[in-house]
N, C-alpha and C positions, 0 to 999 in steps of 0.2 A: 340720652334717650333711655326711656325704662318702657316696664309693660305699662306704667299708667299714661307712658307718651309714645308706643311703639314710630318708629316710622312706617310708612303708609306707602305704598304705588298702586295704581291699577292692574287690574290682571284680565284679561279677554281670550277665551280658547279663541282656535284657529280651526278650518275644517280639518286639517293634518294633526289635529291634536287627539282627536275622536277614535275611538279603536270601534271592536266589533260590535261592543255591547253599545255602544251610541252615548258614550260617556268619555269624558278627558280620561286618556291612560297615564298610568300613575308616572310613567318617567318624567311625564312633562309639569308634576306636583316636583320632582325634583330641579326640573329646569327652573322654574319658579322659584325655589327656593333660594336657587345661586342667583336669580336675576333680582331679588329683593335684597339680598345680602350685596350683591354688587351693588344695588343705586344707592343703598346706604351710605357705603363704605365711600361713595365718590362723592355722596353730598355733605357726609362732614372730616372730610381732607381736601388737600391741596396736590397738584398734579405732582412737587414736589418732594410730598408725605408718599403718596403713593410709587414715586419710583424707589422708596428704602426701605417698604414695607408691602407685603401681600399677602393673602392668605389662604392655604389650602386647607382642602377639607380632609377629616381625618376620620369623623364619623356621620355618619344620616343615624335618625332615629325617628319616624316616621309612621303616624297615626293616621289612617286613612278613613274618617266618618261618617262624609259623605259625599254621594257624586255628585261631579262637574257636566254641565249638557254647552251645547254649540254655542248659545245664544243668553247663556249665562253672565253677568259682569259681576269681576269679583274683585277681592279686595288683597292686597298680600301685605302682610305687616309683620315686624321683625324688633326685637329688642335683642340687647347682651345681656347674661345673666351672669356665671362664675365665670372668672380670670385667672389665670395660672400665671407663671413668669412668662410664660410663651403661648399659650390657648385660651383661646375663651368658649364659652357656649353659647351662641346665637339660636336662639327661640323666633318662629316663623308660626305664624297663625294665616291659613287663609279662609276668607270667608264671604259668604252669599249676602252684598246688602239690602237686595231686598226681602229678604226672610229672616234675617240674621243667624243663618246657620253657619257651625264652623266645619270646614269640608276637611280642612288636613291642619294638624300643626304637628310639627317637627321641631328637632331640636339636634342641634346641627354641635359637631365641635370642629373646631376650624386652631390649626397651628400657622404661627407667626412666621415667614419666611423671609430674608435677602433676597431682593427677585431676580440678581444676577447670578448667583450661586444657588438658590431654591435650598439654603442650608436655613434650619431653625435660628429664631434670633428673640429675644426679649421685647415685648412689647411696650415703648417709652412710657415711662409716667404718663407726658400730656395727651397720649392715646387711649392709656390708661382711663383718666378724668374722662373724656368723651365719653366715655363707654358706662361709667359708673353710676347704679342706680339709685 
């Protein structure tokens, strides 16, 4: 997947999402960001890809442009961009379809982990190619 093919999920506040100003508060642009990066990551692997490999995040970077309200549907979409031997940076755009505004994109870097040790590990070639734009 690239940015001309991001993957895609939907995204809907919650009333618990809303802070005082009557807008989505920003943590849950962050919650967002890990739940798009997770449904990715489990739609192009195998439950046995994922028990050898995982990924934690290592950095948020995080543009906040425009508010989220209650009754909003929104869109969360996510591509990989650089790769390291062990990192990559994962790009997140979320955005309003019926207006087509972009409300947040972030750009996330994420290290390769062992899930039973949570030690750094090399991200395989053929994870590699999945990612590659």
């Amino acid at each position: 997947m690239s940015a001309e093919a991001p993957y895609e999920i939907p995204l809907r506040p919650q009333p618990d999402d809303i802070d005082a100003l009557g807008h989505v508060n920003n943590i849950v642009y962050v919650r967002w960001i890990q739940e798009v990066a997770a449904a990715h990551w489990r739609a192009i692997t195998s439950a046995e890809e994922r028990a050898q490999l995982a990924w934690v995040v290592v950095r948020h970077e995080i543009d906040y442009k425009v508010a989220a309200r209650l009754d909003d549907g929104l869109l969360g979409r996510t591509w990989v961009g650089d790769l390291t031997a062990a990192t990559c940076v994962r790009h997140t755009q979320i955005t309003r379809p019926v207006d087509g505004r972009t409300l947040v994109l972030a750009r996330t870097s994420w290290c390769a982990v062992t899930p039973a040790s949570g030690r750094p590990r090399r991200i395989p070639d053929e994870m590699r190619a999945r990612f590659a734009l």
